[in-house]
N, C-alpha and C positions, 0 to 999 in steps of 0.2 A: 561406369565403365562404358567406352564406346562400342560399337554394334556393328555387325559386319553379316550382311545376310549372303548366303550360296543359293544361285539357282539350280534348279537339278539334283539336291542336295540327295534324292532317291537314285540316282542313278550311279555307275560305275566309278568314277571321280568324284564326284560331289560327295559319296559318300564317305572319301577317302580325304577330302577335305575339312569337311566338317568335324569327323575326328580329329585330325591334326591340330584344329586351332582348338577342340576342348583338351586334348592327351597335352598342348605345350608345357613345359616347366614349366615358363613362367610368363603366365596368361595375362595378356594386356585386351582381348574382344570378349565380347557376349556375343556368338555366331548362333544367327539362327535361319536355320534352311529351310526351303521354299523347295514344292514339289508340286506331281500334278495327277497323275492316274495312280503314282503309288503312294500317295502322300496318306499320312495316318502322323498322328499326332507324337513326337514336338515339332516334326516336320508340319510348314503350313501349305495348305493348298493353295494353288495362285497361276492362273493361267496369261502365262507372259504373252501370249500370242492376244490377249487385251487389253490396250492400253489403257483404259480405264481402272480396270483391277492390278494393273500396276503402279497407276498414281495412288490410288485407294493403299494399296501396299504401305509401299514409302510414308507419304504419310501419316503414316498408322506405328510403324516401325522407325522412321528417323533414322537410318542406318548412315554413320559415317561411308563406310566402303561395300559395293557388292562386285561381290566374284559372281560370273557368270558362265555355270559349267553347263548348264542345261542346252541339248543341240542332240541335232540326228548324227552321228558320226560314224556311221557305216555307209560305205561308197556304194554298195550294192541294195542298200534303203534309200537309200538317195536319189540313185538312179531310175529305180521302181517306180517312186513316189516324187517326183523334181518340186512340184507345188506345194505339196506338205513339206517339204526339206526347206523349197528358201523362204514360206512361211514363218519356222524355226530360224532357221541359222540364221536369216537375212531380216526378214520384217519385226520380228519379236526384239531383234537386236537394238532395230532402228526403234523400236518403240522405249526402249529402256534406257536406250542410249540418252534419247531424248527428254526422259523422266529427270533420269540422275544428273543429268547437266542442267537442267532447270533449277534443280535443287542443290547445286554443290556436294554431289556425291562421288566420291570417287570410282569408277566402275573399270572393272578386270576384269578383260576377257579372255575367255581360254578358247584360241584356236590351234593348228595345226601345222607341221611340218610340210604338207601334202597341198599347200599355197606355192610350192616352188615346183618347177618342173622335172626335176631330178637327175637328169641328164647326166651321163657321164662323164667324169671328167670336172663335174659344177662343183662339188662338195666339197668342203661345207658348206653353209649356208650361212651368210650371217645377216644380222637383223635389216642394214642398209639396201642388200640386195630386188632387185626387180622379183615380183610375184609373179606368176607364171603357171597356175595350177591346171596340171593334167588330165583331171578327171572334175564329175559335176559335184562330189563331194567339194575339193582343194577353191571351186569356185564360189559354192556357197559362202566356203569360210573366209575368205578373201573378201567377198563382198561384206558378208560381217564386217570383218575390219574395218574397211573402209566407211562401215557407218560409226565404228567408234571413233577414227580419228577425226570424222566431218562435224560430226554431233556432239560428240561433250568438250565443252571448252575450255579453255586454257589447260591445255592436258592433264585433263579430269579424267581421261580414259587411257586406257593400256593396253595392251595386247601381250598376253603371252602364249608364246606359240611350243608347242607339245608334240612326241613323236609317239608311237604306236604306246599301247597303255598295257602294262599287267599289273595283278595286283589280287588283292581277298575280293571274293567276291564270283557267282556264278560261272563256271566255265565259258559259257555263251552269251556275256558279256564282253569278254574280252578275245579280239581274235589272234590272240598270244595263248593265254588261259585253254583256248576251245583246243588247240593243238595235243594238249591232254587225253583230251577225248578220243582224237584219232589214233596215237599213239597205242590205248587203250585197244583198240582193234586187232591189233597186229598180235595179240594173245589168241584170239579165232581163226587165226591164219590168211588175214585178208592182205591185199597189196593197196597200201597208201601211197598216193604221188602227194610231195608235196613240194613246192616253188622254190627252185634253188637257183635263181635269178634275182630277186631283189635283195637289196642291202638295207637290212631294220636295225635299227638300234633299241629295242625296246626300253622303257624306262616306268619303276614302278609307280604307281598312282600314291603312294604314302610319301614319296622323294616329292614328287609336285606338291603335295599339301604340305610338305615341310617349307616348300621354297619360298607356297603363298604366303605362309604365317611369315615369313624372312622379309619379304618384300612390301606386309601391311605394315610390320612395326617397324619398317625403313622409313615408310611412307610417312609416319604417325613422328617416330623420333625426329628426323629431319625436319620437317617440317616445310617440305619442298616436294616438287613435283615428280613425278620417276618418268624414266625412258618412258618415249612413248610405245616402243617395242621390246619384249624381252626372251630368251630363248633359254629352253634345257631342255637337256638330254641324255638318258644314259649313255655311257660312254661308248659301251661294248659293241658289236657290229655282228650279226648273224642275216641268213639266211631261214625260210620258215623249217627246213630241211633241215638244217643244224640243231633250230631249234628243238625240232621233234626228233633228233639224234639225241639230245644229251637229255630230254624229258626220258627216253626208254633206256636209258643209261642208269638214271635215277632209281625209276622203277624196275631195273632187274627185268626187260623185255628185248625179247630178240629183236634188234632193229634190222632184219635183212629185208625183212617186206617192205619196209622205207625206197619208194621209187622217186628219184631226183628228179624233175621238171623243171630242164631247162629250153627256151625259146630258142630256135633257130636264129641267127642273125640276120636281123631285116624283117622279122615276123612281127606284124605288130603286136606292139604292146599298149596296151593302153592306162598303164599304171605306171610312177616313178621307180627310174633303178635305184638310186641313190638319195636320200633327202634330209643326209645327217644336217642339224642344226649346230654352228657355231655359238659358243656361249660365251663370246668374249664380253658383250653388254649388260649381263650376269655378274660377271667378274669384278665387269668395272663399279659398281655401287659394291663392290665388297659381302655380295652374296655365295656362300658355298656351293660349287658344282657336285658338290658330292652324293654319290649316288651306291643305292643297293650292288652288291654283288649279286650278277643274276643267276649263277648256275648256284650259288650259296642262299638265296633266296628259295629256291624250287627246292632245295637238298633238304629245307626247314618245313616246306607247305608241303613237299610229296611224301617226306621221309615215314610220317604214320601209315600210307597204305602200301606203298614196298614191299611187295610179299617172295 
């Protein structure tokens, strides 16, 4: 059976990957995940930020395809830490990139929505479009990219790009998920602002692991190259204000404490309004855009503590 390793497999998505390709019907990989501080066994330990112990990897492993989920992806760790960040996002990439194109491996990467500038009036977004990333998160991921399209060749490399993530997994994982938590407040009588200016589309982390296993056994059946870019997205379009509307809706709490936070016009902003992702290059290989219902989604994960 061929062999498909995840990096990051401990983290957020990667966790939600790796399930998907062992839960498919009808399994075509042996996936085996790669981790680093929380790595504990069948996850491997393997620090991408060494090139050495990722040739040592590969080698060792033979993987037809890696997914590459592992990356800082929070704008305000990023910003904190810029050198740990493009050490990740950027040189670890360039290191891997450079591995699996040595070796004829096909390597997938998972970047971001938050590569475009978001701009009103831009939306959608579709895969041809000029990158333009707003913040130092959208640019590490961008420079990524750009080491996958330089460095693996004959388009042995991919990119797919992802918009804000929810899914099982930690509340403070995910900055969809953590809105929970605040929500949760509003039972103590506190007043929560929350952002009723930007436009997210949230999309669950089980729908992207569906799409990778879609897109490796496209890769595998065909027996041809794929996009070099590819896009999904949940469909749905919220506000973070919405969203913590219909999370205390769920949970049977007073949403009056909920205070809107919208920016005055011309105040800067220095985060994207808009950066839904068009997924017609999805479509076009005949992969499903289909995606979770998101307030039927929360109605299933919240519904046991609803009191």
């Amino acid at each position: 059976m061929p062999k498909i390793v995840v990096t990051g497999a401990t983290g957020f998505l990667g966790r939600a990957v790796v399930l998907s390709f062992e839960q498919a019907t009808d399994p075509t990989w042996e996936v085996v995940g790669t981790g680093f501080s929380r790595a504990t066994p069948p996850i491997h330990k393997l620090d991408i930020t060494d090139s050495t112990a990722i040739a040592t990897f590969l080698d060792q492993e033979k993987p037809q395809v890696v997914i590459h989920c592992a990356a800082n992806r929070s704008p305000e760790s990023v910003a904190a830490s810029p050198d740990a960040a493009r050490a990740l996002n950027v040189d670890a990439t360039a290191s891997l990139a450079s591995a699996t194109g040595s070796r004829r491996i096909m390597l997938i990467y998972i970047s971001t929505d938050y590569v475009f500038p978001g701009r009103k009036g831009e939306a959608p977004y579709e895969f041809t479009q000029k990158t333009e990333p707003a913040n130092l998160y959208g640019l590490t991921k961008r420079d990524g990219e750009k080491k996958i399209l330089e460095l693996c060749p004959d388009a042995l490399g991919m990119v797919l790009r992802v918009p804000v993530l929810y899914g099982k997994g930690l509340n403070e994982e995910s900055s969809i998920n953590v809105l929970v938590d605040a929500v949760k407040k509003l039972q103590g009588g506190e007043k929560v602002k929350m952002d009723h200016w930007a436009r997210r589309f949230p999309t669950c982390t089980s729908d992207v692991g569906r799409v990778l296993v879609d897109i490796t056994n496209f890769y595998r059946r065909c027996e041809q190259f794929l996009p070099r870019i590819l896009h999904f997205s949940g469909p749905e379009c919220f506000t973070k204000y919405e969203m913590a509307s219909l999370f205390a809706d769920i949970l049977g709490v007073d949403a009056s404490g909920l205070v809107k936070d919208v920016p005055e016009e011309g105040e800067g902003v220095n985060r994207p309004f808009d950066t839904q992702l068009g997924t017609a290059s999805l479509q076009g290989i005949g992969i499903s855009r289909a995606a979770e219902d998101f307030r039927g989604w929360w109605q299933r994960e919240l519904g046991a503590v609803r009191h």
